[in-house]
N, C-alpha and C positions, 0 to 999 in steps of 0.2 A: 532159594525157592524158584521153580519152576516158572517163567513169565505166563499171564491168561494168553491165550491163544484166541487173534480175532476173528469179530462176529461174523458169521455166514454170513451171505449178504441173503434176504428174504427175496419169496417171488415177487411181493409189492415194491419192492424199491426200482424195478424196472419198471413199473407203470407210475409212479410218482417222481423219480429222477427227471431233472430235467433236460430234453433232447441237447446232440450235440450238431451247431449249427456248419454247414458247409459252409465253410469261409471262402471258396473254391468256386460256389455258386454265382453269377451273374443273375441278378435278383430284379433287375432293370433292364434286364434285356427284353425282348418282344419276345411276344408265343411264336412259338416258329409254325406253327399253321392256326387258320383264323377258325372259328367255330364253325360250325355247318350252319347254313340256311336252313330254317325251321319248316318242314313239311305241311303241308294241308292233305288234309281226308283226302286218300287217294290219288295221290302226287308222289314220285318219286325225288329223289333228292336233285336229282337232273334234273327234272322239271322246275321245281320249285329254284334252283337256280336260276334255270333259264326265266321263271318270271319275275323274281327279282331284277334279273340283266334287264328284262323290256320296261320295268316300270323304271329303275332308272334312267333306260335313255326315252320311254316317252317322256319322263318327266325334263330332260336336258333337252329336249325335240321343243319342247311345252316355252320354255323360256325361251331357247334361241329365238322360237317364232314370236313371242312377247317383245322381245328387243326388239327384233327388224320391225315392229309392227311402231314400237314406240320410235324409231329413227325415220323411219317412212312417215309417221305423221307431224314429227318434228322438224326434216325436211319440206313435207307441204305445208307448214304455217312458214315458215320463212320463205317458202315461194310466193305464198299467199299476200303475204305482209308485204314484200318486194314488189308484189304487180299493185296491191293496193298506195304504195307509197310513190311507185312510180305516175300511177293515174294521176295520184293526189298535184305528184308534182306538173304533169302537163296541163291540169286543172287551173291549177294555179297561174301557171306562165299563160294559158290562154287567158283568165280573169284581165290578169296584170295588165295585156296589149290590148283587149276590149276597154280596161278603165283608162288607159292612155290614148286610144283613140279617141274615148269618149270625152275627154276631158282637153285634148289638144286642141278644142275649136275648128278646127280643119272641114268640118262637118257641121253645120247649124241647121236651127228653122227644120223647116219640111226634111231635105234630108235626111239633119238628125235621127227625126219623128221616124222615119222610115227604117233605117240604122237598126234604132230601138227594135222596134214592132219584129224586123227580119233576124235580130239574135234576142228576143225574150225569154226564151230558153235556157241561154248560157250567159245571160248578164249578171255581173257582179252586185254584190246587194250596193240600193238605191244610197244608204250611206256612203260607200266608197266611192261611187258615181259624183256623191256632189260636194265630197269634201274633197277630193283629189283636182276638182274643177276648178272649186274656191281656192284652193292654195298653187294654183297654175298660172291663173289670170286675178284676183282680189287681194293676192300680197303684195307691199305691203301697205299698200293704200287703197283698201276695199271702195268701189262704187257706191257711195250711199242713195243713188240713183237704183242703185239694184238692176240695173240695165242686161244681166246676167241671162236673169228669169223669165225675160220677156220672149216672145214666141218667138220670134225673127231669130234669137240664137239658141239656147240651153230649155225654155221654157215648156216650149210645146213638148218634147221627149220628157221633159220631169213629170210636167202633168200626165201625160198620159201611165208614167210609172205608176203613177200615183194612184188612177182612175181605178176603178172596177175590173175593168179589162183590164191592167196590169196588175199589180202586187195589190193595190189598196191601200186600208188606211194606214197598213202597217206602215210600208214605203214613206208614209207621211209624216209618219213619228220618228221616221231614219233621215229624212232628209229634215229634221228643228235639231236632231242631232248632229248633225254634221254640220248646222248653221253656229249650233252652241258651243261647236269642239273648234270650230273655225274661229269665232271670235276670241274663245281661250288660245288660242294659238296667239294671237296678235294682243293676246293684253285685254281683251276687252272695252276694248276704245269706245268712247262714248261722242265726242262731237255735240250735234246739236242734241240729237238722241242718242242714246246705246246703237255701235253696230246691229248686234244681236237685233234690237228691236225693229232694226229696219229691214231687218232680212225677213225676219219673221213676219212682216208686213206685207211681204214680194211674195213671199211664199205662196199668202193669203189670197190677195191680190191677182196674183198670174193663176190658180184655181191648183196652185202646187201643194199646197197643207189649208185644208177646208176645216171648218171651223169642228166640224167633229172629231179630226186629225189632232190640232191643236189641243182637245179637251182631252185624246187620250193620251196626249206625248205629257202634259201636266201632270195628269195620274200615274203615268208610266214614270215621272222621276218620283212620284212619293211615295210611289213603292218602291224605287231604288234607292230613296233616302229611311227606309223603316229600317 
């Protein structure tokens, strides 16, 4: 018998078959040209390029000047910080040789007083003044005479630190401090009395820490003792 003869192929089978793929194809390659720039109402395609082009490079104009703006001001805080570190430092060194002079004796009495009065401007605080003193000439066998304080040599410049016209009562509560960090240095020696107490007497005494000095250097430790 005669074999059937195959099926025609239908005109649907070419829209349902499925495609045959280019294997040939680079399918990961780039588009070899890029899409066009989108036009605005009445802009040619040239145009609208060229305002893409400027808004890019104002926008690369935009930063570059952001940068130099942020390196320029980053530059002057380190210049800034440099001149402020530098002052700090000749600050310092001048303190240092004002509290060494002050404290070398070299200078007493009226002098002194004078000394004071001609750099109250750039005098180092009254604490370092009188504990740099006390630990120059009172170690390590403090005067319990207090012979220091008395005007003939250290006295009269403390008191006047001390006065209205100089610093006040603050100065007052800095130089019980510099009596109390001096005695801590040495131990706290007592003798007939406490060091401590005997300084704080000269203080008194030579019109260095006045009795309203005293009452606020007490209050001023229980408030650093809360």
């Amino acid at each position: 018998a005669p074999s059937a003869a195959p099926p025609r192929p239908s005109v649907m089978d070419s829209f349902t078959a499925p495609k045959k793929k280019n294997l040939d194809a680079n399918i990961l390659a780039p588009p070899t040209s890029a899409p066009g720039v989108i036009t605005l109402p009445g802009e040619t395609q040239e145009e609208a390029e060229e305002r893409v082009k400027k808004a890019k490079k104002d926008k690369e104009d935009k930063e570059r000047k952001e940068e130099e703006e942020r390196e320029r001001a980053a530059k002057a805080r380190e210049e800034e910080e440099k001149r402020i570190e530098e002052i700090e430092g000749m600050k310092k060194e001048k303190e240092e040789g004002l509290i060494k002079e002050f404290a070398s004796g070299s200078i007493q009495g009226k002098a002194l007083l004078d000394w004071v009065k001609k750099n109250s401007s750039v005098l180092p605080s009254p604490y370092d003044l009188l504990f740099n003193t006390l630990m120059s000439h009172e170690r390590p066998n403090p005067d319990v005479g207090c012979s220091w304080a008395s005007a003939a040599k250290w006295g009269s410049a403390l008191s006047w630190i001390s006065s209205e016209e100089g610093k006040g009562e603050r100065a007052q509560v800095e130089f019980m401090y510099a009596v109390q960090e001096f005695a801590g240095e040495l131990g706290f020696p007592k003798g007939k009395e406490p060091v401590v107490v005997s300084m704080f007497k000269a203080l008194y005494k030579h019109d260095i820490a006045e009795a309203e000095g005293q009452l606020a250097y007490k209050e001023d430790e229980v408030l650093e003792g809360e």
